[in-house]
FIDRENPA-141449 format. One line per field, with one value per atom (N, C-alpha, C): residue number from 0; x, y negated, z negated. Coordinates in pm, whole numbers, plus 32768, in hexadecimal, padded with zeros to 4 digits. Atoms other than C-alpha are relative to their C-alpha. Layout:
BEGIN
i <- [NUM:...]
X <- [X:...]
Y <- [Y:...]
Z <- [Z:...]
***
This chain:
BEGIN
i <- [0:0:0:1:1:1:2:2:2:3:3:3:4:4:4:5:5:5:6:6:6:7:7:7:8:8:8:9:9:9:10:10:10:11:11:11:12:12:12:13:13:13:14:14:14:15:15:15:16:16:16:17:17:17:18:18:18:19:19:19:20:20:20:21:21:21:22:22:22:23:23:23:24:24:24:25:25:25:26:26:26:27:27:27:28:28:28:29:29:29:30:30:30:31:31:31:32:32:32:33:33:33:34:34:34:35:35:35:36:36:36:37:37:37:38:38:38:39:39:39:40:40:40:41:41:41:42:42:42:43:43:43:44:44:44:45:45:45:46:46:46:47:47:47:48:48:48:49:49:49:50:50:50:51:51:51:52:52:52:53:53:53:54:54:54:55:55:55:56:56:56:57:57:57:58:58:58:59:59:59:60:60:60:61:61:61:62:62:62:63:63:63:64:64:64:65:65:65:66:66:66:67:67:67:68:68:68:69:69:69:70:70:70:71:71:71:72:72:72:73:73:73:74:74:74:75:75:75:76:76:76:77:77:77:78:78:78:79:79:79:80:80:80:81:81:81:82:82:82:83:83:83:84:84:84:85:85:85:86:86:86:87:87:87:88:88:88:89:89:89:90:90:90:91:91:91:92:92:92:93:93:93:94:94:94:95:95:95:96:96:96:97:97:97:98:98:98:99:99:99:100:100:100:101:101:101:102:102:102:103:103:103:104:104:104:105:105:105:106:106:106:107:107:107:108:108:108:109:109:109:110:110:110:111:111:111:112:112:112:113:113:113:114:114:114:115:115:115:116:116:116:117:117:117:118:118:118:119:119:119:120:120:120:121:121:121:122:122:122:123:123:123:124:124:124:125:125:125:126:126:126:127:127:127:128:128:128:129:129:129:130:130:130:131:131:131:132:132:132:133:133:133:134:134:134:135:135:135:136:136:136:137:137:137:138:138:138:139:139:139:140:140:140:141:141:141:142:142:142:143:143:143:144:144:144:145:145:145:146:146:146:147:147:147:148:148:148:149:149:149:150:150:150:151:151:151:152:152:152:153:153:153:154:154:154:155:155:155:156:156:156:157:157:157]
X <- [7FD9:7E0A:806E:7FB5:7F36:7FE0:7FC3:7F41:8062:7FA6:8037:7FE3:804A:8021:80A3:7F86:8100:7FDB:8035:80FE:80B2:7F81:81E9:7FF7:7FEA:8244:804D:7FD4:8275:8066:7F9D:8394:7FAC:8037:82DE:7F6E:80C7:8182:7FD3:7FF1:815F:7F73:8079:8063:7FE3:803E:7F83:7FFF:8032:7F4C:7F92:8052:7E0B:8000:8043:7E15:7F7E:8088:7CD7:8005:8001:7C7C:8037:7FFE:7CF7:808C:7F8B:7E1D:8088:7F70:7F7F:8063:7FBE:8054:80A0:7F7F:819A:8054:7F9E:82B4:8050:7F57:83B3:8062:7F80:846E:7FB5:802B:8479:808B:7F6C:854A:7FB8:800B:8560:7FA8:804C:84B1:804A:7F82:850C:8054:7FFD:8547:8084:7FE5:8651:8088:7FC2:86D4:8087:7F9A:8859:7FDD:8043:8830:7FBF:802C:87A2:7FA8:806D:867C:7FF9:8028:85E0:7FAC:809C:84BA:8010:800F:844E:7F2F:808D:82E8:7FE6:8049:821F:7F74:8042:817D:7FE4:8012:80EB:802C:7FC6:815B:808E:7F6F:82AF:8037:7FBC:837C:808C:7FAC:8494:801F:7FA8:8587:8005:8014:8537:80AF:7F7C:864B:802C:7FF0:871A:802E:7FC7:873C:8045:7FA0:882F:8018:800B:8829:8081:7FC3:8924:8079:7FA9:89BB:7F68:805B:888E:7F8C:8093:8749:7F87:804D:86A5:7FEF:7FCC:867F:7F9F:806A:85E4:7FCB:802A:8508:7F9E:8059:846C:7FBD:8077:8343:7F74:80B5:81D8:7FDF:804C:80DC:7FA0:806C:7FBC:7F7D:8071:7E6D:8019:7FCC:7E69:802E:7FCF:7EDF:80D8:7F63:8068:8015:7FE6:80F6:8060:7F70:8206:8016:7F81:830C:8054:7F5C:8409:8020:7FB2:850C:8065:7F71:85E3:7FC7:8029:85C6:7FBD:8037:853D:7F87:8079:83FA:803D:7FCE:8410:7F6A:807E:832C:8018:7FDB:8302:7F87:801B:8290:7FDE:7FF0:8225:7F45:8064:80DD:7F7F:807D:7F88:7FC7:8053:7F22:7F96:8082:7DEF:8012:7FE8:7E2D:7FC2:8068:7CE8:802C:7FC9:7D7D:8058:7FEF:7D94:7FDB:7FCB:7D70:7F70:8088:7BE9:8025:8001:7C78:800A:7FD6:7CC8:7FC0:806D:7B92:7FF1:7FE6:7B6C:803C:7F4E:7CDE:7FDF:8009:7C89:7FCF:8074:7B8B:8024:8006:7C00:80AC:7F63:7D42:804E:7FB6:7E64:8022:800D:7E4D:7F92:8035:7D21:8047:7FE0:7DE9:806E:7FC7:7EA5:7FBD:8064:7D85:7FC4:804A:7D21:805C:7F7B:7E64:800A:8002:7E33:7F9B:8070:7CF6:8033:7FE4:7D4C:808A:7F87:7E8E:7F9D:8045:7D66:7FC6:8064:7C91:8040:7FAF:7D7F:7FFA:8027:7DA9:7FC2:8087:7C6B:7FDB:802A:7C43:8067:7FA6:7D5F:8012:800F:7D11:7F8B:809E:7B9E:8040:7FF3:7C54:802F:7FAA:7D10:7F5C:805B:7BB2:7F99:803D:7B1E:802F:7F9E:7C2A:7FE0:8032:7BF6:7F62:80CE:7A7B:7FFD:7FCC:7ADF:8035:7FDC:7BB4:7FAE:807A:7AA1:7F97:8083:799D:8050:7FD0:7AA4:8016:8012:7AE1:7F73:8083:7964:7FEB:7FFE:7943:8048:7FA4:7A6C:7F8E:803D:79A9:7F65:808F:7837:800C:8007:78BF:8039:7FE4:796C:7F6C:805B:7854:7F75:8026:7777:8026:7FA5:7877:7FCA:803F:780A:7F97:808F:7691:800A:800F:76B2:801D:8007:7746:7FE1:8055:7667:7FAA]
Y <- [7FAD:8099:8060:7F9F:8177:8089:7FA5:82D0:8050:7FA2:83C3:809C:7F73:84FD:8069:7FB1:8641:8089:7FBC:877C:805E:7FA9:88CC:8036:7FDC:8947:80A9:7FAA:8A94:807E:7FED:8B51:8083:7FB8:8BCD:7FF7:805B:8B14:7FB3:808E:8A03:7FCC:8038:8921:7F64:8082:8847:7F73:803F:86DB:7FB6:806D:8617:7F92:8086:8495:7FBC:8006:842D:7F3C:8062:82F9:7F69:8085:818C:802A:7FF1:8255:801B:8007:825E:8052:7FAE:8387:7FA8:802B:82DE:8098:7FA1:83ED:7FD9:8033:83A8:8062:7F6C:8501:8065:7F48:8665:803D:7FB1:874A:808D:7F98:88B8:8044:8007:895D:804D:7FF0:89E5:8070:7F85:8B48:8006:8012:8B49:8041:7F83:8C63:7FB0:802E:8C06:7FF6:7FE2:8B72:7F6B:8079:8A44:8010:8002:89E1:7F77:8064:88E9:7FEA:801B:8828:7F96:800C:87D1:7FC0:8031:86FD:7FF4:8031:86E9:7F7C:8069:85AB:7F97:8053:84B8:805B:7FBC:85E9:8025:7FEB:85E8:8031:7FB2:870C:7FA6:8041:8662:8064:7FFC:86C9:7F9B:806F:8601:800D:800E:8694:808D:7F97:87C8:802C:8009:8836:80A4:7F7C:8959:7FEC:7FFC:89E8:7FC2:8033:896F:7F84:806A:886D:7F7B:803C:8787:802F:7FA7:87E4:7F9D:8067:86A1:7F8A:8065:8594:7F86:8057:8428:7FF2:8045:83C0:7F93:80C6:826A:803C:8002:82E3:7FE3:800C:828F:8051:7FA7:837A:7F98:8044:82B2:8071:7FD7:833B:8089:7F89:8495:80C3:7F7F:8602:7FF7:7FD5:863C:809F:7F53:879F:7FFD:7FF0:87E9:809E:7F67:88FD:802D:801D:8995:8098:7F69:8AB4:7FEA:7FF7:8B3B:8074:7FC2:8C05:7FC6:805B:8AE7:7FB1:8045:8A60:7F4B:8081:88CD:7FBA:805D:87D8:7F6E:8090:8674:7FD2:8066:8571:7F61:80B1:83FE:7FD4:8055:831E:8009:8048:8325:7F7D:8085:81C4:7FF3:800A:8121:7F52:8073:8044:7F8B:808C:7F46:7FC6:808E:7EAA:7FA8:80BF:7D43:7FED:7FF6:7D98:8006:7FE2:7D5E:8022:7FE2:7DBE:8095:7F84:7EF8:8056:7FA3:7FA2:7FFA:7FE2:7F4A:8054:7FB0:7FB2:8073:7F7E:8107:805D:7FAB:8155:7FC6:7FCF:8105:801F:7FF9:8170:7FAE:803D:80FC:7F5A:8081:8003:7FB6:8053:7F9D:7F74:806A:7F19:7F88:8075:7E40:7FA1:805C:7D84:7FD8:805A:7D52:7F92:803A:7CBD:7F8C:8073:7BCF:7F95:8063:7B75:7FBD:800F:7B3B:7F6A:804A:7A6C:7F54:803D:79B3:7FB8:7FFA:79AD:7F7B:8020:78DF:7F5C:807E:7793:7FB0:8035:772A:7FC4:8021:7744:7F80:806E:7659:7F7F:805E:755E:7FF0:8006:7598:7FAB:802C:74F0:7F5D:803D:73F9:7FA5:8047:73A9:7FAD:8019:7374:7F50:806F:7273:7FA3:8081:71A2:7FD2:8048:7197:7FAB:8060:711A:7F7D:808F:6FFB:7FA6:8052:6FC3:7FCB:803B:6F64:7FA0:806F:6E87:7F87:807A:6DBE:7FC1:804B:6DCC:7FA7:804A:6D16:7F69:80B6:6C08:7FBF:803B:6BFB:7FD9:801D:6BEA:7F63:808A:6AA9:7FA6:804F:6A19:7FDB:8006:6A69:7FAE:8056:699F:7F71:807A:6859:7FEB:8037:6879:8001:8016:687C:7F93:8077:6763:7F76:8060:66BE:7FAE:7FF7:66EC:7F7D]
Z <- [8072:7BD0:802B:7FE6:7BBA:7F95:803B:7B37:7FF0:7FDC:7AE1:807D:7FC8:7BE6:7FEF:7FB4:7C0F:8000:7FCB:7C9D:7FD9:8024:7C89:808A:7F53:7E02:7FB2:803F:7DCA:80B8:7F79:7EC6:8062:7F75:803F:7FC6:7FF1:7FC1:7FEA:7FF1:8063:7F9E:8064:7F91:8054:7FC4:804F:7F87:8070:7F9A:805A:7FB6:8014:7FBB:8009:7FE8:8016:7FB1:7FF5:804B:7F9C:80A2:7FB8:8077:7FD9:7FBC:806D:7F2F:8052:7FDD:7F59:7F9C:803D:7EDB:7FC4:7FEF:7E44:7FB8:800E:7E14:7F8E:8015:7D28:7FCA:803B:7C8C:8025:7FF5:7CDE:7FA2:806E:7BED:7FFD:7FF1:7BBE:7F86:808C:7AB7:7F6D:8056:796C:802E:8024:799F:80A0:7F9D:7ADA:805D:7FE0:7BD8:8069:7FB5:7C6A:80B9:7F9A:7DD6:8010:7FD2:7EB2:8013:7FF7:7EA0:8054:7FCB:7FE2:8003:8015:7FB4:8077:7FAA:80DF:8013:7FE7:8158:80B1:7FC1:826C:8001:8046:8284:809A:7F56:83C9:805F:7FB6:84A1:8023:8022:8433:7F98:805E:83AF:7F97:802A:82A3:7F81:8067:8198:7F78:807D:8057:7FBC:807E:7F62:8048:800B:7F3F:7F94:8060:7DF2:7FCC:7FF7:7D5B:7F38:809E:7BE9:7FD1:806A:7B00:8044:7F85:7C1A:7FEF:7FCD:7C9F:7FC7:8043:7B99:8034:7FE0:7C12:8057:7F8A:7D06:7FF6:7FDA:7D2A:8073:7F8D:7E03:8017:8014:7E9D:807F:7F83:7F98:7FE2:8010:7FC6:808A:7F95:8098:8027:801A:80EA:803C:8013:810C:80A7:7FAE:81E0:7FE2:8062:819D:8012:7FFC:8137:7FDE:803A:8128:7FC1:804A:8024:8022:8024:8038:7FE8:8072:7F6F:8069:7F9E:806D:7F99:8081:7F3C:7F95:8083:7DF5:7FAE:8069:7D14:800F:8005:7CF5:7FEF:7FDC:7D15:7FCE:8031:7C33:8028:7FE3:7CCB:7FB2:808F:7BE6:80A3:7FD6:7C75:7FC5:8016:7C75:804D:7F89:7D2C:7FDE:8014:7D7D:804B:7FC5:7DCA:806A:7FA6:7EFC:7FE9:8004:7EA9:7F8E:8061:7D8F:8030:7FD5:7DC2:80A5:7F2B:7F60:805A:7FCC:7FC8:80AC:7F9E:8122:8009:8002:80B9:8027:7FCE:80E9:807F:7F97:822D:8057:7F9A:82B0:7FE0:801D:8209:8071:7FB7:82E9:806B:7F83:8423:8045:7FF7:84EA:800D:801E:8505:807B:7FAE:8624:7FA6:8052:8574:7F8B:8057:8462:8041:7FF7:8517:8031:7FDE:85A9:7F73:80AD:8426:7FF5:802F:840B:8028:7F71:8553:7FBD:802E:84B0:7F5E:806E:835B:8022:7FF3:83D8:803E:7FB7:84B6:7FA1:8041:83A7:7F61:806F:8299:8021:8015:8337:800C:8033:8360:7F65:807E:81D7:7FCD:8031:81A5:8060:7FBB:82B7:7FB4:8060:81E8:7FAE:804C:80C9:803F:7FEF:817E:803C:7FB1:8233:7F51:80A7:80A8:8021:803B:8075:8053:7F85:81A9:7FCC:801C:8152:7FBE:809C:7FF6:803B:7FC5:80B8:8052:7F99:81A0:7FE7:8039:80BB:7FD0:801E:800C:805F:7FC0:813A:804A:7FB2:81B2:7F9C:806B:804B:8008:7FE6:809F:8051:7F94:81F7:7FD4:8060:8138:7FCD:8013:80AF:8070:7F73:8216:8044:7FB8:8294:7FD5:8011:81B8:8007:7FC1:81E6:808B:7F96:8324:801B:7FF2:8307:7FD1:8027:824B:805E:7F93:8334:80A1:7F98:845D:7FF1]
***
């Protein structure tokens, strides 16, 4: 499931966000708000232990900015260094749709998930040699059938 999420960063307080476990913050706009004092405003995140610069926006120049990020599950810090408060806008998603691995990977770290990955990669062609082993069966009763009748030809002729 997606929802809409958003939040107002208001200038020198920072605003924790907690992801909880399964979800994935997607980002996509920050803009200024209505009311708005001349002057740059930087919105700025902490996020995986890394300080970054998202946007920098400036009244009647730059009121708004896109953006294409996802958080995934964890805490992010937002912060706005400026005069202007800063509203970002995007999506919280819910990682388990369509993804029965998902739960898993949630819960363990990040090496973990790549051993899901190992397995899962492990885990795949088996099911499609499974099909392929179907099909042979299917052929193999057809020729025990040819052979069912060879094989009476030759009782008979004992």
């Amino acid at each position: 499931s997606m929802e809409f999420w958003s939040t107002v960063i208001k200038p020198g307080k920072p605003q924790k966000v907690e992801i909880a476990d399964g979800m994935t913050l997607r980002l996509t706009q920050c803009s200024l708000g209505e009311t708005v004092k001349p002057g740059r405003s930087v919105l700025k995140v902490k996020a995986a232990g890394k300080d970054c610069v998202l946007t920098s926006l400036m009244a009647d120049k730059v009121e708004s900015s896109i953006l294409e990020l996802m958080f995934e599950e964890g805490e992010v810090i937002f912060t706005v260094v400026g005069p202007n408060e800063i509203h970002l806008a995007g999506n919280m998603l819910d990682n388990d749709d369509g993804d029965d691995m998902g739960n898993m990977m949630g819960e363990e770290s990040s090496d973990g998930d790549d051993d899901e990955d190992d397995e899962d990669n492990e885990e795949a062609p088996p099911q499609k040699s499974g099909k392929k082993m179907v099909k042979a069966a299917e052929e193999d009763m057809e020729e025990d059938e040819e052979d069912g009748e060879e094989d009476d030809e030759e009782d008979g002729e004992e």
